[in-house]
N, C-alpha and C positions, 0 to 999 in steps of 0.2 A: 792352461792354453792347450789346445786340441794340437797335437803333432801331425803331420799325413804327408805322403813320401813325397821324396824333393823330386824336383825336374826331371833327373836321367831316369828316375824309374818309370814316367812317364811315358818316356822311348820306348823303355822295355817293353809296357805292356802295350804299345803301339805295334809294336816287331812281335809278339806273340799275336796280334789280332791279324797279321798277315801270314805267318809262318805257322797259369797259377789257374740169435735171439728170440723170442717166444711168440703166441698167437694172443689176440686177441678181436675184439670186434671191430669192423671197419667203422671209425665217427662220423655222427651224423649231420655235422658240419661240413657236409661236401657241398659244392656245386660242380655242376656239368661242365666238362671241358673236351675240345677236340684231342686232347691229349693225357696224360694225368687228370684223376680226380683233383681239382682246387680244394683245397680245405681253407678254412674259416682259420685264423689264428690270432691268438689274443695280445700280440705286438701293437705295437703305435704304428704311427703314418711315418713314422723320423726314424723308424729301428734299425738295424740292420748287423753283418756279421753274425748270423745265424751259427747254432753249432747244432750238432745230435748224439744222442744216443739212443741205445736200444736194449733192455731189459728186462729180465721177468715179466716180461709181457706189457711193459709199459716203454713210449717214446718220451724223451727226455730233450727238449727244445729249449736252449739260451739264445739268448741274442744281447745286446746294450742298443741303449736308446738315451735321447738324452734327457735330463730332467732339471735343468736351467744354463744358466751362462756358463760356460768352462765347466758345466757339471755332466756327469753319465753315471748310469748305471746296469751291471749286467745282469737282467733277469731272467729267469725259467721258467716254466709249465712242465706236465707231463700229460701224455692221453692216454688215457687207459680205460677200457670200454669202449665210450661212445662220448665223452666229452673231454676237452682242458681244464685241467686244473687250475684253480685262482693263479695267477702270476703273484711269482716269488723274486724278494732281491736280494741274491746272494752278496754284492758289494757294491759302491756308489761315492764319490768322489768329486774333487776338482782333480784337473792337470792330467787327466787320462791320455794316452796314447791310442788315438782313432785311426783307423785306418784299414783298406777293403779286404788283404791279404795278411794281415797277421791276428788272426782269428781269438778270443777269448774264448774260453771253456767252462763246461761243467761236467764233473764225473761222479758218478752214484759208486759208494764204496760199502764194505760190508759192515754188517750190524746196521744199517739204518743212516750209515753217515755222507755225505758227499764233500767235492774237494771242486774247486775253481782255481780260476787262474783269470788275470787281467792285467794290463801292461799299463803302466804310469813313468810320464815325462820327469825325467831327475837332470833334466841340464838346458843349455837353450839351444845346442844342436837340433837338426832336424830331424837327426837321428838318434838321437840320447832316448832311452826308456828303461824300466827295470820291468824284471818279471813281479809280480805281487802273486801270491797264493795264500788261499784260506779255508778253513775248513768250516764244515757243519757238524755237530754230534746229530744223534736220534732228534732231540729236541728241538731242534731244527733252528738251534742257534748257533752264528756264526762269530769264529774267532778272529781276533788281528790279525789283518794279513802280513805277512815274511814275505823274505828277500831272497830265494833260496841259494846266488851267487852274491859270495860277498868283496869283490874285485871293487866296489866303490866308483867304479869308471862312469864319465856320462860318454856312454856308446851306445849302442843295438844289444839289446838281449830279447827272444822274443823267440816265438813260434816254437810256443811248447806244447810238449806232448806229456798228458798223466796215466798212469796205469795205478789200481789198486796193488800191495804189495803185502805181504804175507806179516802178520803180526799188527794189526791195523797200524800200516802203513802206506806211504805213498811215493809212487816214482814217478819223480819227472826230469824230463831232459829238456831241451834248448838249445839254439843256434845264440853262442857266447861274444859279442865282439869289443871284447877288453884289450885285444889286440890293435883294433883298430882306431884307437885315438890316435889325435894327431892327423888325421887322416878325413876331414871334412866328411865324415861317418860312412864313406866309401872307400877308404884305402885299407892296407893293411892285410891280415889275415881273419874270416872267420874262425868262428870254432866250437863244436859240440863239443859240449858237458852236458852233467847228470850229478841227479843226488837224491836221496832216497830221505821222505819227512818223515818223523811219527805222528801222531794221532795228537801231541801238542804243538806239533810243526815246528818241532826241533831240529835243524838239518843234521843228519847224524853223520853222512859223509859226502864227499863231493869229487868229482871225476873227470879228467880231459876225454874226451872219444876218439875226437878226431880234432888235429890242428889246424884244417885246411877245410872248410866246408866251401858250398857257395851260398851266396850273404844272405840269399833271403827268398829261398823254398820253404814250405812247410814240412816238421819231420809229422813222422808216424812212427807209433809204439802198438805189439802187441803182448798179451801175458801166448808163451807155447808151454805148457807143463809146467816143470817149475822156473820158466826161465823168460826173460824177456827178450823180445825180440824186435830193433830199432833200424827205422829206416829211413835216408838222406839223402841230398845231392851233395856229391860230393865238389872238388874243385880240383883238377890236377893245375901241377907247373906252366902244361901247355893249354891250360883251359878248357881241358875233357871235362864236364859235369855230368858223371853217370851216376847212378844210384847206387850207393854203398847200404852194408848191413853192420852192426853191434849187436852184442848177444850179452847180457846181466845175469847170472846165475845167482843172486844174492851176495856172493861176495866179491866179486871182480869181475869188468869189464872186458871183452874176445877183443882183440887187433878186426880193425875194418875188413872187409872184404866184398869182393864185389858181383854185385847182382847180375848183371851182366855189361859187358863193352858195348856199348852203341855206339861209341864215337864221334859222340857228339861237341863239339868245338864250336863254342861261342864266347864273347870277349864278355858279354853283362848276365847280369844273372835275370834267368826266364819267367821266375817266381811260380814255378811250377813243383809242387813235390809229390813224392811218391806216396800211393794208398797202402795201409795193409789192411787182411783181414784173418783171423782164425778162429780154428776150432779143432782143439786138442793139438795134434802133430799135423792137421793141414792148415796151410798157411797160403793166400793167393797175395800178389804182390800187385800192382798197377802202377802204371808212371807213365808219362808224357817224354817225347823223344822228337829231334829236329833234323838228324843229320845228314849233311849235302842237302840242307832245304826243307827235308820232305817231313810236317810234320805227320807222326804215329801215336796212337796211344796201346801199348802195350799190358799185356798180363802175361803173368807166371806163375807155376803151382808147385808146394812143396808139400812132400811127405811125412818130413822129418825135420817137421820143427821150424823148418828156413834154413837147416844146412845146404842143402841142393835143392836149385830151381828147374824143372821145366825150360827147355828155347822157349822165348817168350809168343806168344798168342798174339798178332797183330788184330786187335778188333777196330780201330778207327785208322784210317790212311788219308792226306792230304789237304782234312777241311777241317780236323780238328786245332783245337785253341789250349785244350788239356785240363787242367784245375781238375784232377780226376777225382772217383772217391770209389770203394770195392765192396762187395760182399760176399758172401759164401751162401752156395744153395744148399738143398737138401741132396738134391741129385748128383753133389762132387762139382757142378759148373760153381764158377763167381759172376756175380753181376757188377757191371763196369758205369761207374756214370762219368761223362764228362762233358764240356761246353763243343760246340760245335758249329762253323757259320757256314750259311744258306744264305746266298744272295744277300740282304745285307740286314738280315738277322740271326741271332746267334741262339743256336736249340741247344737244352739239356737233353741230352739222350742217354740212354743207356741199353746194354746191350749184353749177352750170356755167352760163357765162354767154354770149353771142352778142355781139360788138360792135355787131350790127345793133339788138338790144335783149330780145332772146329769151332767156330762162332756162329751166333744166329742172325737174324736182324735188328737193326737198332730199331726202339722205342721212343718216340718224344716222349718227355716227361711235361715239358712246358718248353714255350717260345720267348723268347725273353726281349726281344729289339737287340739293339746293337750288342758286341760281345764286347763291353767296355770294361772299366776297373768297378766300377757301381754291382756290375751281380756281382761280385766278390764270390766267395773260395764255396758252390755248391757242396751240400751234403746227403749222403746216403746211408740209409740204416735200411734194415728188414727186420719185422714183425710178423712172427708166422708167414702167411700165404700175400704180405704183402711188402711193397716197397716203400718207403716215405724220404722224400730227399725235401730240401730247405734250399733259401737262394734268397740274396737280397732283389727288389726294383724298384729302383730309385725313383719312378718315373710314376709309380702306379703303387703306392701305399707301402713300401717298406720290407720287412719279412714277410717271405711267400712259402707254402709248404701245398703238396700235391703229394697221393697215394697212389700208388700204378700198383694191378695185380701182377703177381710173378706168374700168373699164366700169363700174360703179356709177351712172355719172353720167349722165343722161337727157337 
């Protein structure tokens, strides 16, 4: 049975619609757009939940689509050159866990192997799902997927985040809510954890982060040298949800710490999380903010790994929606994307940002119609001298993907 969020998250995202790597050749599956290049992509008309990476010179595109009654599956491509690669399925099922904000994944890991992640219903709440993860060898065969918590609860487990990990291994973390049974799959306490697989998806060990998250942001992970570097909304006592950091050295988890106070005070959660992005010891940070009203979409630059940020870079004020996603240029800027509404459509734009504090003009990437839960959680990667962001529409065939040049960026 297809799960998809109950009634109050509805509000939410109603109160947010007023208030969630290398060069190669551009493909030759474009068409003309007043905005972004449209690219051609080899999704179905039903897809959706798009994900990205970006690689040795190739883009890495998943998404799930369905493939009968109560059944999905999460497939991939890559473009490298000038075409898509046959679609692949990494994993396929009954009882999956659908839904527009809690993203499934694929990540290219070293020696040839990749790692996924997809969320399946284990209870009849509305909110019951477990994480499921699985791996590829070279041979591009996949193994059974694991459970990487093993709390047995029918709760929320979900929006996760994978990083490759040293020793062909893999790290991933999650918003954990084993806390919140009992609690018609909205009360209670969230909570990030982490656990790091091996290469037979053995969980080798497993971690509280934070026992207070809020329920249902997307985290982001990045590798900084040898260390990880993890990003969340958090939840205070009094219902501040600012963005908190974790820091994984391989052998033990940092105490939280915080990105910066926005002061933001709301009673539900906004389903909006923070972006990150690096490259070596720089690290730009993006997040979506509301407080006293006003929404912003923020960025911030670190030196050093993500110990110390930059005041944040306001690059969007008042008509943003948020669902951001970041990149890092060549020239020290990051590229910002986020949803954005105009009259009563809602534009992906994106926009370049100065650590000094200096922003350029935003960019359409694409116009999308209403700014509703259907485009679900856009994405952004860079590919040498270009940009390629994903985005569902419901409305007009499914997975969407567009290339904007980074001279676009002002």
């Amino acid at each position: 049975m297809i799960r998809l969020l109950p009634p109050w998250s509805l509000l939410l995202a109603g109160l947010l619609a007023v208030g969630c790597q290398s060069s190669a050749d551009a493909p030759d599956t474009e068409t003309s757009s007043p905005e972004g290049l449209q690219l051609d992509v080899p999704a179905s008309a039903e897809s959706g939940q798009p994900h990205l990476y970006a690689e040795n010179g190739r883009v890495w595109m998943s998404w799930v689509e369905p493939t009968g009654e109560d059944r999905h599956a999460l497939r991939y491509a890559t473009l490298a050159d000038t075409t898509w690669a046959e679609p692949q399925t990494a994993a396929q099922g009954p009882d999956w866990f659908v839904n527009w904000a809690d993203v499934p994944s694929l990540r290219p890991l070293p020696s040839g192997r990749l790692a996924a992640h997809y969320l399946e219903s284990n209870g009849e709440g509305a909110l019951a799902y477990a994480v499921r993860i699985t791996q590829a060898g070279a041979d591009g065969t996949w193994q059974p997927a694991v459970t990487p918590h093993d709390d047995g609860t029918e709760t929320e487990h979900g929006f996760v985040s994978m990083l490759p990990w040293p020793t062909d291994r893999l790290l991933a973390v999650w918003l954990d809510g084993r806390k919140m049974g009992g609690q018609e799959g909205h009360g209670g306490e969230m909570t990030l954890r982490g656990t790091v697989l091996d290469s037979t998806e053995t969980v080798e060990r497993q971690a509280l982060l934070d026992a207070r998250t809020c329920e249902c942001c997307p985290t982001t992970a990045v590798r900084t040298g040898d260390e990880a570097l993890v990003a969340y909304r958090d939840r205070s006592e009094k219902e501040i949800r600012n963005i908190r950091l974790v820091r994984f050295d391989g052998q033990s988890w940092s105490e939280p710490s915080l990105l910066h106070d926005d002061g933001w005070q709301i009673e539900g959660c906004p389903v909006n999380g923070p972006a990150l992005a690096a490259r070596d010891d720089r690290v730009a940070a993006a997040w979506y903010t509301a407080p006293n009203g006003t929404p912003r979409v923020h960025v911030a630059f670190s030196d050093d790994g993500g110990r110390q940020f930059t005041e944040p870079v306001v690059v969007a004020e008042d008509t943003p929606t948020g669902r951001v996603d970041v990149v890092l240029l060549d020239d020290g800027r990051a590229a910002v994307s986020w949803l954005d509404q105009s009259d009563a459509e809602a534009l992906l734009q994106v926009q370049a940002a100065r650590p000094e504090g200096s922003a350029g003009a935003p960019a359409t990437i694409a116009t999308l119609g209403a700014a509703s839960r259907g485009v679900g959680m856009p994405r952004l990667v860079r590919r040498g001298s270009s940009l390629y962001a994903a985005w569902t529409d419901p409305d007009n065939g499914g997975v969407q993907a567009a290339r904007l040049g980074v001279d676009a960026l002002r």
